[in-house]
C-alpha positions in Angstrom: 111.3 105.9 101.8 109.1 108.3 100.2 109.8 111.9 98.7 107.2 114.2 98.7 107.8 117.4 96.4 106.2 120.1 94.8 106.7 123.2 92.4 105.1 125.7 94.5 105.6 127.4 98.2 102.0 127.0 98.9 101.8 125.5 102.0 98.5 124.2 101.6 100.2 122.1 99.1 103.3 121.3 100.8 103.1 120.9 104.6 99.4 120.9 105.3 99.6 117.9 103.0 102.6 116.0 105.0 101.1 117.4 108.2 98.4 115.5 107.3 99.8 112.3 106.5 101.9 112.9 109.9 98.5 112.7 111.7 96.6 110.1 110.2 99.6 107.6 110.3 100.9 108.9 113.6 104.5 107.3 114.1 104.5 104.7 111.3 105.6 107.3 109.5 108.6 109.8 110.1 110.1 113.1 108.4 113.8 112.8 107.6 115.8 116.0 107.8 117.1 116.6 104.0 120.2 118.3 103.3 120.8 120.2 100.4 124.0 121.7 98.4 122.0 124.8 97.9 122.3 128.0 100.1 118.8 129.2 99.5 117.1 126.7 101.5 114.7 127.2 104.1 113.4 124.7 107.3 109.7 123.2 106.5 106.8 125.7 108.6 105.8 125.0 111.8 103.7 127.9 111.9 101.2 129.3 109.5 98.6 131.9 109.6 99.2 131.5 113.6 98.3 128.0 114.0 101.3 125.2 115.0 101.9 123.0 112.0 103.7 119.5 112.9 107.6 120.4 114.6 108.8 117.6 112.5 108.5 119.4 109.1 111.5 121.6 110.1 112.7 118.2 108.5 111.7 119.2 105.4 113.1 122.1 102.7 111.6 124.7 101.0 114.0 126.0 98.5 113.5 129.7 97.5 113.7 130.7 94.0 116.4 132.1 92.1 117.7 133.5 88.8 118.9 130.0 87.6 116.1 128.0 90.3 112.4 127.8 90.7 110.9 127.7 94.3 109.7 124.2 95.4 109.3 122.3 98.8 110.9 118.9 99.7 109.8 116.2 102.2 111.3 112.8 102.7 109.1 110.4 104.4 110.2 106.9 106.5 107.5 104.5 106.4 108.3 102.8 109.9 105.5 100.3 109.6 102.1 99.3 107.3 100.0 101.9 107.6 97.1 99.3 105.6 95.1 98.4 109.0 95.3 102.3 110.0 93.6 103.0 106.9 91.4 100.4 106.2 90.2 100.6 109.9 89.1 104.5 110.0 87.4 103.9 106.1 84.8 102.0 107.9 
């Protein structure tokens, strides 16, 4: 398991990133929904600036700010399987 996290709303930072990783991996690797004991969390985008971002990052949390909380984004990843030969083979 991985947990991918940031300080920041941006989500150029934050599911542009994972939506990224979600494509170049394709299923070997897999958002898990996070729950979290905070009532100013928010699903992951699947939308931004009018194009479709990856569905499965509703899986992940973006946590608004409050008085006693900063903002940040939260995304935890299943490797299903080596992603290595994916890799190596588009580097060539």
């Amino acid at each position: 398991m991985q947990v991918y996290s940031t300080c920041t709303l941006a989500p150029e930072e934050n599911e542009e990133v994972v939506g990224w990783a979600l494509a170049r991996f394709g299923d070997a690797l897999a958002v898990e929904p996070v729950d979290l004991p905070v009532p100013n969390q928010r699903p992951g985008l699947e939308r931004w600036e009018g194009r479709e971002l990856q569905a499965a990052l509703a899986g992940a949390r973006r946590v608004l700010p409050t008085r006693t909380m900063q903002a940040f984004f939260l995304c935890r990843l299943r490797k299903r399987r080596s992603t290595v030969q994916r890799w190596l083979g588009q580097r060539r």
